[in-house]
Residue frames relative to the residue before (quaternion, step in Angstrom):
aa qw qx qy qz dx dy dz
X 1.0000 0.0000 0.0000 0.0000 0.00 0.00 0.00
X 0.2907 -0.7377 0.5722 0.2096 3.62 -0.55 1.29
X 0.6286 -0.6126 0.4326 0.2058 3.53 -1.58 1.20
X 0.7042 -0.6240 0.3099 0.1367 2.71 -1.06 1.67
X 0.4923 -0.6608 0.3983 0.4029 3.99 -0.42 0.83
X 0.7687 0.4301 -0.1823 0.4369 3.64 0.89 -1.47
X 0.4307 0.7683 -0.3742 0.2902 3.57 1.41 0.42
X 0.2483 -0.7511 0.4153 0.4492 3.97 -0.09 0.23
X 0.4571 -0.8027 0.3282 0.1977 3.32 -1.02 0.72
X 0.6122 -0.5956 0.3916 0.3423 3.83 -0.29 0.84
X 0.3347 0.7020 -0.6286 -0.0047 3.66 -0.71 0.21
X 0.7267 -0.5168 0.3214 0.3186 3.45 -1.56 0.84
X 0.3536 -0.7567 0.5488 0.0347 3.44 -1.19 0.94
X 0.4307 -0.6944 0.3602 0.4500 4.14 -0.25 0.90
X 0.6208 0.3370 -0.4293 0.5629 3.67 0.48 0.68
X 0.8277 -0.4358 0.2795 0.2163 3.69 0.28 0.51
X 0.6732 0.4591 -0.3230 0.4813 3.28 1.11 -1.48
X 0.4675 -0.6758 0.5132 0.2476 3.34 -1.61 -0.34
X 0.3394 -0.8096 0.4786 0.0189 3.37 -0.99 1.68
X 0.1885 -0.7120 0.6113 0.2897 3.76 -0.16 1.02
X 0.7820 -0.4459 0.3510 0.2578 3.68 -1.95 0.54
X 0.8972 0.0591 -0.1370 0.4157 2.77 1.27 -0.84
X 0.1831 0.7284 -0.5767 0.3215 2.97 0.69 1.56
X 0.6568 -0.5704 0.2873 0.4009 3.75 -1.48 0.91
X 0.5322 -0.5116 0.5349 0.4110 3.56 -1.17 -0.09
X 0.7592 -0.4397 0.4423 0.1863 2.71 -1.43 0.92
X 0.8179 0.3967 -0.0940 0.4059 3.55 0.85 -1.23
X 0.4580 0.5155 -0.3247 0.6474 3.51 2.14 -0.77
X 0.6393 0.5160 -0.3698 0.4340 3.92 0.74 -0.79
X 0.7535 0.2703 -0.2507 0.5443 3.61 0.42 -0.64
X 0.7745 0.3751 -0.4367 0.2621 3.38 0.60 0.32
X 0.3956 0.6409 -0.4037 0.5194 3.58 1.88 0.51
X 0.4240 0.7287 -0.3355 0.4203 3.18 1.51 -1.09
X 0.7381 0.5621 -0.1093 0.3567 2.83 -0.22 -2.15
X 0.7426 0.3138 -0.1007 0.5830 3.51 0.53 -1.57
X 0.7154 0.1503 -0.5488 0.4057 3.58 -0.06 0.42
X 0.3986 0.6241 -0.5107 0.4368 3.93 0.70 0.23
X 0.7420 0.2487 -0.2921 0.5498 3.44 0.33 -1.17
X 0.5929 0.4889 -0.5684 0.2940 3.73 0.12 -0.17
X 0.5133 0.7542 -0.2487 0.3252 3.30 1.24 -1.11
X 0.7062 0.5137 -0.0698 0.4822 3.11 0.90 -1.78
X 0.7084 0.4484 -0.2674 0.4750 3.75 1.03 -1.26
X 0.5708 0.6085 -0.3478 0.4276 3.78 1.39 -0.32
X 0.7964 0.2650 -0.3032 0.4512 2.89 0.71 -1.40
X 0.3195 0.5600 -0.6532 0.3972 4.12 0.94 0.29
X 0.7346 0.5258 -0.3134 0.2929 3.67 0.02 -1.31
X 0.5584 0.6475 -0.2543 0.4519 3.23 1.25 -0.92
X 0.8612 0.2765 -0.0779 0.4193 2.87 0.55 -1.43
X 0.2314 0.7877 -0.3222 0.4714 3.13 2.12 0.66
X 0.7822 0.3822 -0.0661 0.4876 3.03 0.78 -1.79
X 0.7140 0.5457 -0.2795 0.3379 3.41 1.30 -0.40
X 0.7007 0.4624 -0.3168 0.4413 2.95 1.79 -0.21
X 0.5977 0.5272 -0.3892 0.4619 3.59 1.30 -0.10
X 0.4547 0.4938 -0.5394 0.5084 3.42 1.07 -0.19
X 0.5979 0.5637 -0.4231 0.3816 4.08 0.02 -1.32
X 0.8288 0.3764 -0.2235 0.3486 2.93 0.01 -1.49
X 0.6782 0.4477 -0.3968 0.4268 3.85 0.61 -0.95
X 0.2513 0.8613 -0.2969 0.3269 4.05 1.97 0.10
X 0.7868 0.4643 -0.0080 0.4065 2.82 1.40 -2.33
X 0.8051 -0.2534 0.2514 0.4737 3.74 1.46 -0.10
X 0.4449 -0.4049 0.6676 0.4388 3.15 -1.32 -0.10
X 0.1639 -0.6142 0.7447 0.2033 3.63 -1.44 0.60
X 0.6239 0.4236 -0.4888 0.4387 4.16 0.27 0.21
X 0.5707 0.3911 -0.4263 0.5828 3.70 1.34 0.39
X 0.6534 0.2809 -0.4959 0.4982 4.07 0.49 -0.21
X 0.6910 0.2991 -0.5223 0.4003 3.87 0.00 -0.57
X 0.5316 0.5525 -0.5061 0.3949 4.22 0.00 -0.11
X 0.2145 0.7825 -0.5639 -0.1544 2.91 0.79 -1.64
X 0.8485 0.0550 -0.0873 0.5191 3.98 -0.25 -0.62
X 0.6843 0.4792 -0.3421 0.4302 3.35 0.49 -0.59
X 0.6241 0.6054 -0.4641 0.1691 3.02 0.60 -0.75
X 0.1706 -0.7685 0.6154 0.0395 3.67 -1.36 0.74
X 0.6797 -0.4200 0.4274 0.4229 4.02 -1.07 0.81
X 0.6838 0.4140 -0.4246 0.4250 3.67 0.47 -0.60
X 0.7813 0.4826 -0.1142 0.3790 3.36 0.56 -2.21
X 0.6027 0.3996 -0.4495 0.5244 3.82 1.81 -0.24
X 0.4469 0.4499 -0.5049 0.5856 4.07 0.84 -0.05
X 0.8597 0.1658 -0.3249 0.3575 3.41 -1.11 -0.11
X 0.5902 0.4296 -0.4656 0.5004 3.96 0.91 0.16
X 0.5482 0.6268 -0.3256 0.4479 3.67 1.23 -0.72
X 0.7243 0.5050 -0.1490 0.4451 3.32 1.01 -1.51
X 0.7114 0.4080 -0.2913 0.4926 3.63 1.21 -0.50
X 0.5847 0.5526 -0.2540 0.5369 3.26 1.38 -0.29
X 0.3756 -0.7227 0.4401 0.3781 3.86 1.10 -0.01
X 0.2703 0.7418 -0.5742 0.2168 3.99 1.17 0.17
X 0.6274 0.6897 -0.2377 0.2724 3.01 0.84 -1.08
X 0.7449 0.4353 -0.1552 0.4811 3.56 1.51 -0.50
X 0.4028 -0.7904 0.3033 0.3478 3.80 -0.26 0.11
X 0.7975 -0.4589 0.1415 0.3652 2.75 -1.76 1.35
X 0.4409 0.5059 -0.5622 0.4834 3.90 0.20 -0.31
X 0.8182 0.3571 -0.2029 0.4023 3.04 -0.73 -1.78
X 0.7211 0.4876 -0.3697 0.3249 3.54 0.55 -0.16
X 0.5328 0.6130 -0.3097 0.4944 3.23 1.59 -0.71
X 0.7095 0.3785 -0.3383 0.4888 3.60 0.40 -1.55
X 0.5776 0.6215 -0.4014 0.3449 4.08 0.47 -0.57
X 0.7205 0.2900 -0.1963 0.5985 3.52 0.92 -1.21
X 0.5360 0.5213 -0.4342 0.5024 4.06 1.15 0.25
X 0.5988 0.3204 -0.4902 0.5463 3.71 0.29 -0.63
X 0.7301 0.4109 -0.4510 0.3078 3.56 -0.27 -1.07
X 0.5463 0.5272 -0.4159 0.5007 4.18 0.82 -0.55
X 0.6953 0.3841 -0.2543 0.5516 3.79 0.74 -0.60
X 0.6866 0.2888 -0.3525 0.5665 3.89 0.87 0.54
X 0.4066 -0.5974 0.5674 0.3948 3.70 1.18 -0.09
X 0.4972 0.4333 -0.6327 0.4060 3.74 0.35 1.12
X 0.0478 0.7218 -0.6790 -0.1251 3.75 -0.47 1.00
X 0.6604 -0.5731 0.3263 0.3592 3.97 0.49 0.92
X 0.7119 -0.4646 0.3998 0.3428 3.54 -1.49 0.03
X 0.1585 -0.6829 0.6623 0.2644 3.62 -0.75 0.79
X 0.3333 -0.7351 0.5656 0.1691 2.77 -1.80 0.88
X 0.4610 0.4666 -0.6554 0.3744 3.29 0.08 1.17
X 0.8533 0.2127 -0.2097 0.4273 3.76 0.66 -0.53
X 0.4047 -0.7485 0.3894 0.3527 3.32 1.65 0.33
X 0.5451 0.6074 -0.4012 0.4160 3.70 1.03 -0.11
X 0.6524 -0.5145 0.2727 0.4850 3.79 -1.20 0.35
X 0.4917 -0.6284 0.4965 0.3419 3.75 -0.92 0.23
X 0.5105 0.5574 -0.4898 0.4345 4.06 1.62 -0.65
X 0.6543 0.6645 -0.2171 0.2884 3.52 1.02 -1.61
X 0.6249 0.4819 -0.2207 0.5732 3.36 1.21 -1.74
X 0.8954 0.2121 -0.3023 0.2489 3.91 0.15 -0.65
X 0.2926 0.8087 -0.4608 0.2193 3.46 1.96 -0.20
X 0.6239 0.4233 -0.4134 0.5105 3.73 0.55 -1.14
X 0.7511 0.5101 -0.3428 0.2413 3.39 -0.18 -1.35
X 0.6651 0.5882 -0.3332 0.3174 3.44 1.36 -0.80
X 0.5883 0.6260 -0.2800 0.4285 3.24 1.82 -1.36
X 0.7189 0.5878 -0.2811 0.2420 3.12 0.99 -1.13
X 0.6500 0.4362 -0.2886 0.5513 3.61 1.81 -0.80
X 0.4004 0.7446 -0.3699 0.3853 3.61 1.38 -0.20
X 0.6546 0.5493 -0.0952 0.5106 3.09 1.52 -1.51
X 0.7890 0.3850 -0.1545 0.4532 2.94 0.86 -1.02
X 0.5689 0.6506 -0.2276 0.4486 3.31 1.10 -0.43
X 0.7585 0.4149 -0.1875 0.4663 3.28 1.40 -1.29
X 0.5571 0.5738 -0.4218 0.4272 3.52 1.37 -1.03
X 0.4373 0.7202 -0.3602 0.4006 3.90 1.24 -1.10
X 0.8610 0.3216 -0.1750 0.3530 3.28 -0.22 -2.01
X 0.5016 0.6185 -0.4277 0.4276 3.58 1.46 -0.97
X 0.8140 0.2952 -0.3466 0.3608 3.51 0.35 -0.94
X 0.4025 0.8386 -0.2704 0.2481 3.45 1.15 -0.76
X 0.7395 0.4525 -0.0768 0.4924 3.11 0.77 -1.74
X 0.6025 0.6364 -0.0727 0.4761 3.31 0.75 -0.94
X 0.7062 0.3886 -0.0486 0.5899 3.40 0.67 -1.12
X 0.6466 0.5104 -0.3377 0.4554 3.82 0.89 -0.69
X 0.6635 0.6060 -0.2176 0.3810 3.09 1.26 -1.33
X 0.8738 0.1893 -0.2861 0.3447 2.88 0.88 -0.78
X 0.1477 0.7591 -0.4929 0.3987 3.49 1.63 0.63
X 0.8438 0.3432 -0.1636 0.3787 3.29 0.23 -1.83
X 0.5246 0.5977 -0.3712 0.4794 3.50 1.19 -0.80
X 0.6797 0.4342 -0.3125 0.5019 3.79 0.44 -1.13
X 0.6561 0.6780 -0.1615 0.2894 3.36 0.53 -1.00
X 0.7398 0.3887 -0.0780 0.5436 3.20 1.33 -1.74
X 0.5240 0.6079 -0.3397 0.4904 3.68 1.63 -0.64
X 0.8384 0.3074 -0.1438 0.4266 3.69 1.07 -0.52
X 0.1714 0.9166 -0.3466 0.1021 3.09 1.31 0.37
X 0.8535 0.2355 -0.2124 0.4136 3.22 -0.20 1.57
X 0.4093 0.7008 -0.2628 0.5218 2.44 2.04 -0.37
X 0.6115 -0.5784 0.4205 0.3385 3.84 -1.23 0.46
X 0.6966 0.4939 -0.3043 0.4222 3.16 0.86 -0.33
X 0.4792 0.5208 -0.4017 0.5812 3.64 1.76 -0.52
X 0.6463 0.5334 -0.3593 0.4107 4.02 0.72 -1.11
X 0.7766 0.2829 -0.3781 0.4170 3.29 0.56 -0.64
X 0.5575 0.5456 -0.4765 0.4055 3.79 0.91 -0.95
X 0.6796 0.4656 -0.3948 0.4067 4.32 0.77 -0.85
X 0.5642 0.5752 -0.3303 0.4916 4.03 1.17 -0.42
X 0.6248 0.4731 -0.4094 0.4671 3.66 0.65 -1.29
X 0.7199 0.5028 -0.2776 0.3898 3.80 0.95 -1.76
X 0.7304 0.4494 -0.3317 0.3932 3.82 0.89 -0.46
X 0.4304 0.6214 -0.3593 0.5473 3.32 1.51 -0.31
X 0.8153 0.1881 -0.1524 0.5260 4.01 -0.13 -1.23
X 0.4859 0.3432 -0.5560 0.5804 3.52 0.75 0.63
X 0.6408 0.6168 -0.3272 0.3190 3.70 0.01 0.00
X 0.5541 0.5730 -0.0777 0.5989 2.90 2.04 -1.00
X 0.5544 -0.6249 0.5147 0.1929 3.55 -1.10 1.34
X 0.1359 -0.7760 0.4106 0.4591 3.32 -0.46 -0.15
X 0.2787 0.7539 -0.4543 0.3840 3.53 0.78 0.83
X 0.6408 0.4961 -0.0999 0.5773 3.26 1.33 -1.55
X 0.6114 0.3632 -0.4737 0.5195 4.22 0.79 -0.98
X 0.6605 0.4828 -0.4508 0.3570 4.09 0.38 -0.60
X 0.4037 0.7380 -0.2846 0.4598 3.31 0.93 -0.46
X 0.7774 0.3228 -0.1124 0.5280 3.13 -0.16 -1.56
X 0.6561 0.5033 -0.3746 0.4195 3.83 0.57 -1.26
X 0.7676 0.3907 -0.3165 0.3975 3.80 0.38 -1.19
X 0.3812 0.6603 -0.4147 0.4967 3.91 1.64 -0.04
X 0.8150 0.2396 -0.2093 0.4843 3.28 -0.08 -1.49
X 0.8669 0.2011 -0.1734 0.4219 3.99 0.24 -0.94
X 0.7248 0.3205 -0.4010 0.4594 3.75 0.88 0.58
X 0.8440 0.3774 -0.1467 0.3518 3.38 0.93 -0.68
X 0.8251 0.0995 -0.0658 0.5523 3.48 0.10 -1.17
X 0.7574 0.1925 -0.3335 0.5273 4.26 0.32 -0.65
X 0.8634 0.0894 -0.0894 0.4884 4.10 0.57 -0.31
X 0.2070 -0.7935 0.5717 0.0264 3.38 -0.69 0.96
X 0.2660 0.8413 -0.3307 0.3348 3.58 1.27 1.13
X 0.7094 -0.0470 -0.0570 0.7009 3.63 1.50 -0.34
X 0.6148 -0.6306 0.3982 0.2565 2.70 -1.63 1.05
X 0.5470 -0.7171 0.4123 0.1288 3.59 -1.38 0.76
X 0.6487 0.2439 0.0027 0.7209 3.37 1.65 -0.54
X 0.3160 -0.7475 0.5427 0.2165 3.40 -1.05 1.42
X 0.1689 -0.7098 0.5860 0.3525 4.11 -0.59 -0.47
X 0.5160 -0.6168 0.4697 0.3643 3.31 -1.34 0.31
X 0.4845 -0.6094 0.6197 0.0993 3.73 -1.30 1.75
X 0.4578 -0.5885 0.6477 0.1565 2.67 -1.47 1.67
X 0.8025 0.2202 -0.0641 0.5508 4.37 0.70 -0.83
X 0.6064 -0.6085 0.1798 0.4793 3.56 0.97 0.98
X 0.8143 -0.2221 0.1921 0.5007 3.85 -1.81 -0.68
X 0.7839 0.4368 -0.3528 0.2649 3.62 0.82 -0.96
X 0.3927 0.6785 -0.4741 0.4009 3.77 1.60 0.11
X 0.7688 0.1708 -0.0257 0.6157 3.94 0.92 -0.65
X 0.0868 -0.8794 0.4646 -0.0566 3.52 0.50 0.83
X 0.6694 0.5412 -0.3345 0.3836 3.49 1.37 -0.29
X 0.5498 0.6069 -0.3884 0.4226 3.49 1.33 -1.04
X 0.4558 0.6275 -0.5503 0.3092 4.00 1.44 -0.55
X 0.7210 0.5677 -0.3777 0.1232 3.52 0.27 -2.09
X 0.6861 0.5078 -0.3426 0.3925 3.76 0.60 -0.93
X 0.5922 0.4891 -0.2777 0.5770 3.88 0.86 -0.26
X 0.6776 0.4482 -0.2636 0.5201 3.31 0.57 -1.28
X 0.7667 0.3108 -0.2871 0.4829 3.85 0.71 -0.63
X 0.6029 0.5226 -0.3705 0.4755 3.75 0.93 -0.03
X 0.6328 0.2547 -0.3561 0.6387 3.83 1.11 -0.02
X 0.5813 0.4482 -0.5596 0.3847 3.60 0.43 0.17
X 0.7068 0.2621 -0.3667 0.5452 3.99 0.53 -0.97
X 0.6703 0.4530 -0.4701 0.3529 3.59 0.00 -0.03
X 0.6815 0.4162 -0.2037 0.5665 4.05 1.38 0.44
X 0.7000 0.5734 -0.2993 0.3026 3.09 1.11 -0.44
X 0.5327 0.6208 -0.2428 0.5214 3.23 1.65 -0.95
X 0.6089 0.4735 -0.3663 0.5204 3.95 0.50 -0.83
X 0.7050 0.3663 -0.3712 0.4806 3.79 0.13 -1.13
X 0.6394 0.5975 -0.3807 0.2986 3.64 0.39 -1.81
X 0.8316 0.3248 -0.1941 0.4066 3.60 0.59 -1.15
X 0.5903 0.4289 -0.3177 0.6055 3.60 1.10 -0.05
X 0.4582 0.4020 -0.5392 0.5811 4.21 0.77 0.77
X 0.6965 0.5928 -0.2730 0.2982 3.30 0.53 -1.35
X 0.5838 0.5584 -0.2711 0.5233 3.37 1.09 -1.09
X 0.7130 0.2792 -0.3888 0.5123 3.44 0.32 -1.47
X 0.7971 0.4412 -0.3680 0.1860 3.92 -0.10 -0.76
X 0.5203 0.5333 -0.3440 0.5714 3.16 1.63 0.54
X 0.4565 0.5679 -0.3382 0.5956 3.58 1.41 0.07
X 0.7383 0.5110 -0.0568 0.4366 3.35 0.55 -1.21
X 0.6447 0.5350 -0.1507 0.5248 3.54 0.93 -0.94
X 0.7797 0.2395 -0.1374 0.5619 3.48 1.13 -0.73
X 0.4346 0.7188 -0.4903 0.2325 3.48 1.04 0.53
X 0.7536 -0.4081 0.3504 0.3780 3.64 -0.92 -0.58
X 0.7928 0.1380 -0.1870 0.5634 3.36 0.90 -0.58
X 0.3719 0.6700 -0.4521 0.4565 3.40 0.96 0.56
X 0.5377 0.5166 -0.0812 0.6614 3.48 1.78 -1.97
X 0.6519 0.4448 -0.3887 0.4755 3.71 0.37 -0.38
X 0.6711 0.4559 -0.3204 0.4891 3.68 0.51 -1.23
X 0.6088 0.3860 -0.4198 0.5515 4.18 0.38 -0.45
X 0.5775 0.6515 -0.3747 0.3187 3.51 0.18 -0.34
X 0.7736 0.4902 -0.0271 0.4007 2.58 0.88 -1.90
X 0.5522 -0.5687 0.3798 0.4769 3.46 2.00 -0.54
X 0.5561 0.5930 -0.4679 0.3467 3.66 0.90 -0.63
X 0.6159 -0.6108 0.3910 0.3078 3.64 -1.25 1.27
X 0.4678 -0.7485 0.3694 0.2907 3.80 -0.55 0.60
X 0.4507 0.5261 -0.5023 0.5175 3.30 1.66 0.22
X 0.4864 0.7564 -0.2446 0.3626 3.28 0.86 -1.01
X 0.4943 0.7992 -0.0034 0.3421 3.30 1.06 -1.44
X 0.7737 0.3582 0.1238 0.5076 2.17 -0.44 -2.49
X 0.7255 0.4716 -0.2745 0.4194 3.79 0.44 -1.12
X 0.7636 0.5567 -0.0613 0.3213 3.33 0.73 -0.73
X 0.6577 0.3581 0.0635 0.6597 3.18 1.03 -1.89
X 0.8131 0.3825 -0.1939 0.3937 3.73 0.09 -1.24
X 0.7611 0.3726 -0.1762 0.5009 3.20 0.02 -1.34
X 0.5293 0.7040 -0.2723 0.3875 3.76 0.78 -0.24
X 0.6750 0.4255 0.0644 0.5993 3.00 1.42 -2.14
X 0.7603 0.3715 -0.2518 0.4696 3.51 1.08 -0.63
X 0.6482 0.5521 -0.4397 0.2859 3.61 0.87 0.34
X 0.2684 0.6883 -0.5975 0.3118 3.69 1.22 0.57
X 0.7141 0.2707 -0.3524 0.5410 3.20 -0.32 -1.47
X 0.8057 0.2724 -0.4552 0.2636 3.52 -0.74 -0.89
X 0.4335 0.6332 -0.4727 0.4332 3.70 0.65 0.40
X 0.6462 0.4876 -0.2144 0.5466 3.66 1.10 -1.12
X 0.4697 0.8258 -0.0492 0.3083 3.33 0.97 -1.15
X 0.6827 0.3099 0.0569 0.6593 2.94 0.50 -2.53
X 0.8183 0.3847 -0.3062 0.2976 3.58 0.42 -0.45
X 0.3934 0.6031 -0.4172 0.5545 3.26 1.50 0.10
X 0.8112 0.3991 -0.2427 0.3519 3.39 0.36 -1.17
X 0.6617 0.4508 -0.3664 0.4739 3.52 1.51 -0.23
X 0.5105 0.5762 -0.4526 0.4500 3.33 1.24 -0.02
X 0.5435 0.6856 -0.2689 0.4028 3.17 1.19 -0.77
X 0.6137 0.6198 -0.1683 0.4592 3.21 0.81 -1.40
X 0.5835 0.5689 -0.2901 0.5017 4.10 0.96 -0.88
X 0.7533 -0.0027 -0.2564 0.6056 3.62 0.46 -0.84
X 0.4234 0.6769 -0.5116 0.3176 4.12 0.28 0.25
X 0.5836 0.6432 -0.2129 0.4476 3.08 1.38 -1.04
X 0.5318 0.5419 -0.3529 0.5468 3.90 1.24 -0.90
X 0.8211 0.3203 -0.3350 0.3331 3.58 -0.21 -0.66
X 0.6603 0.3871 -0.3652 0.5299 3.79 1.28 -0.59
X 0.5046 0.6111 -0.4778 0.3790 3.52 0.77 0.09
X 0.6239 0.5388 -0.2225 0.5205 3.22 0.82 -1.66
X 0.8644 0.2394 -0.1871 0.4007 3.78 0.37 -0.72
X 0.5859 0.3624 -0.4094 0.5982 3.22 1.12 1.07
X 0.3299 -0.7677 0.4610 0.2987 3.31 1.41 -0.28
X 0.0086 0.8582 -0.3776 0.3477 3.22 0.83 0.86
X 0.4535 -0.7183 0.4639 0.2513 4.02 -0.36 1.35
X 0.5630 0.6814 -0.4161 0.2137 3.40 0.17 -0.52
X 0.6623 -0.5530 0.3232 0.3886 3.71 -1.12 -0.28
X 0.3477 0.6441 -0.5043 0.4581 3.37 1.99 0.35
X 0.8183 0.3580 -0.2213 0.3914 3.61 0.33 -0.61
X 0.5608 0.5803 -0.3447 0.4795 3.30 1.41 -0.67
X 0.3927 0.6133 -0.3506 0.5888 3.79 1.57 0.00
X 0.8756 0.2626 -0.2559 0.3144 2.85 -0.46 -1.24
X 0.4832 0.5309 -0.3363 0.6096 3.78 1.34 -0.76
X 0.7105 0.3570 -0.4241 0.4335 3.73 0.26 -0.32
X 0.6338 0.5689 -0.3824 0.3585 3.76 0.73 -0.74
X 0.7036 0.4616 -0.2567 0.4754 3.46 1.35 -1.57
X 0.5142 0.6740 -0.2546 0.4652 3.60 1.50 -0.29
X 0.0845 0.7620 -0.6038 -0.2183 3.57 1.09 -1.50
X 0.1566 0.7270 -0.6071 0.2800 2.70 0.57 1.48
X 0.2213 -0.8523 0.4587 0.1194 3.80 0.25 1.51
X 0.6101 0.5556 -0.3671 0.4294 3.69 0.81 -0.70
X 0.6078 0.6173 -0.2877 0.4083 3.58 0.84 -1.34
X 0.6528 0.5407 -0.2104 0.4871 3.44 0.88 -2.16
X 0.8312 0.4008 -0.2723 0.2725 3.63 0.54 -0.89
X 0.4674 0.7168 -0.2505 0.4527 3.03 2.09 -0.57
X 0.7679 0.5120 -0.1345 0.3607 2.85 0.89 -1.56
X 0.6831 0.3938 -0.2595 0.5577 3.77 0.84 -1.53
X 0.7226 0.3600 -0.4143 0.4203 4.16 0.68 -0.14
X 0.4832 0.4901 -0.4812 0.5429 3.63 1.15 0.86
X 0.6449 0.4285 -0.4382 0.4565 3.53 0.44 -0.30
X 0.6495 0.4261 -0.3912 0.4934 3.47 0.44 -1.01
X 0.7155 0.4438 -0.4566 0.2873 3.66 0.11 -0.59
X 0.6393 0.4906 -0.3807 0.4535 3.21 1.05 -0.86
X 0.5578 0.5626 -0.4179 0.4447 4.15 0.80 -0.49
X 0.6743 0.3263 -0.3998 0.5283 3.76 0.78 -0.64
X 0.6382 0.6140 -0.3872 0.2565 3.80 0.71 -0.39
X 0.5972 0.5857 -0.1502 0.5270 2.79 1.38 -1.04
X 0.6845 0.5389 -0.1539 0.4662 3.71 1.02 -0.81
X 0.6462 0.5621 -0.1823 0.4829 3.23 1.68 -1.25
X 0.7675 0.3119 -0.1716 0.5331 3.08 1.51 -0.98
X 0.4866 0.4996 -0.4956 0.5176 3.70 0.85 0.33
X 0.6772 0.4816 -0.3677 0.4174 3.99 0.63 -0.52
X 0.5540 0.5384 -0.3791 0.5093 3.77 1.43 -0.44
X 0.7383 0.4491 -0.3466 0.3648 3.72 0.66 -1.36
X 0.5125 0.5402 -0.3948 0.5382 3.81 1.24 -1.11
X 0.8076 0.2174 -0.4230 0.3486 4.02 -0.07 -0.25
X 0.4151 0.8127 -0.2262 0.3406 3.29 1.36 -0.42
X 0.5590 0.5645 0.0559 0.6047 2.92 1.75 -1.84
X 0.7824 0.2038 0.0008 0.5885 3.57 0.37 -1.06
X 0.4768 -0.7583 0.4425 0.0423 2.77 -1.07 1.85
X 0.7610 0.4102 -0.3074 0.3975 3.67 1.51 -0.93
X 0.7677 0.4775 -0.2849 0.3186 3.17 1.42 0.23
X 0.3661 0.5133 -0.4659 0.6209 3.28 2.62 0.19
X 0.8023 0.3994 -0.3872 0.2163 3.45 0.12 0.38
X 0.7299 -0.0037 -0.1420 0.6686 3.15 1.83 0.21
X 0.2712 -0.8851 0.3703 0.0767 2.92 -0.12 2.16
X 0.0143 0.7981 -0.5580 -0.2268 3.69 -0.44 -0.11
């Protein structure tokens, strides 16, 4: 049966497939996209808005921890009252929300000073640390998995996939541990074990970085390293991968082209879990290097009940976990051709 006159007609697309006339643009598609992602992303902030002022109001009256003894029915009414305790939770929530949505996160109340002020350093400082981390991270997986997947089965893949299940296995609390054993304390007294707080930020003492910087590297590398590996063994033995050796093309060649190309979805998803990861991972190797950052400014805020800090702080991690997610879901379609061409 020959196609109907009032049908739309089919015309070729720059990947090949076929686009009927009246299908959406390409550009109205990525921009509904776009907007329900970010809508997605701006809920769950809110969500996790509400989840952290609930927590926190969990931990106490703070006009009973700063009083602590003294306090008296009169002197907790009028610290309550200057503190806005005094008013109900609604109205408290939306009060300490507008101000999150102007970058006022209010006055902590251990130093009475602004809470943007008290954590600005601390933020740069895990920024710093966070980034020197991923630079090496990424890099370093790749070529784990790349070396790895080229030998597959080989003793040297057996032992490189043991070392990785072993230090994946390992807290990172426990790889710092071990690191300040072997290269600060008992076999090598060669870097310092404890960072101090910099009068001109991380790069004025660049050395206290390495032991942090290497305790979120082995404690990340092993998750990514072995999930490339997987996909580039997947990939290595496909059909047109087999087609390109055939064909004569050099197997670096290959590999450079065909594989690694095809294998960076997942590890794109992957890497971004694990840097999201990295935001609240960061609190515990801070804390145990003692480290400036907002890993410790946490924990001083918790033993503080310091409620402004706590709230400042745990709704920056989450944000940065949907950011990081928001943008790993753009590069994976970006990357892939059947899905930059028909977003859903």
């Amino acid at each position: 049966m020959s196609r109907s006159a009032t049908e739309p007609a089919a015309v070729p697309a720059a990947d090949g497939s076929l686009l009927r006339d009246d299908a959406p643009s390409p550009i109205r598609t990525w921009t509904l996209w776009a907007l329900r992602r970010v809508g997605m992303a701006v809920l769950t902030l809110w969500l996790i808005s509400l989840l952290v002022f609930t927590a926190t109001h969990l931990l106490g009256d703070p006009a009973e921890a700063i009083l602590g003894r003294s306090a008296t029915p009169e002197r907790l009414a009028a610290l309550r009252s200057e503190l806005g305790l005094d008013r109900s939770a609604v109205h408290q929530y939306f009060s300490w929300l507008g101000g999150v949505l102007t970058g006022d996160f209010g006055t902590s109340l251990a130093t009475k000073g602004p809470v943007s002020a008290l954590i600005g350093t601390k933020i740069v400082n895990s920024a710093v640390l966070v980034a020197i981390s991923a630079v090496i991270i990424a890099p370093l997986s790749a070529l784990v998995a790349l070396y790895s997947a080229r030998r597959r089965d080989r003793a040297v893949d057996h032992v490189i996939q043991v070392a990785l299940l072993g230090t994946a296995a390992l807290p990172e609390f426990v790889i710092g541990i071990l690191l300040v054993t072997v290269f600060s304390t008992v076999v090598f007294t060669w870097l310092p074990s404890v960072a101090v707080s910099w009068a001109g930020g991380p790069w004025t003492d660049p050395v206290v970085m390495i032991l942090p910087v290497a305790t979120l590297t082995l404690a990340v590398v092993p998750y990514v390293a072995r999930i490339l590996r997987a996909s580039l063994i997947e990939v290595l033995e496909s059909d047109y991968v087999e087609m390109a050796r055939l064909k004569g093309v050099p197997e670096r060649r290959a590999v450079a082209r065909h594989a690694l190309g095809n294998a960076v979805v997942p590890a794109i998803q992957v890497m971004a879990l694990q840097l999201a990861w990295l935001a609240g991972g960061v609190v515990v190797v801070e804390s145990l290097f003692l480290y400036p950052g907002i890993g410790t400014a946490l924990v001083d805020a918790v033993r503080n009940r310091d409620v402004p800090v706590i709230q400042a702080l745990a709704l920056l991690i989450a944000a940065v976990y949907v950011v990081v997610n928001l943008i790993a879901d753009v590069l994976t379609i970006l990357v892939t051709p059947k899905l930059r061409t028909g977003v859903r």
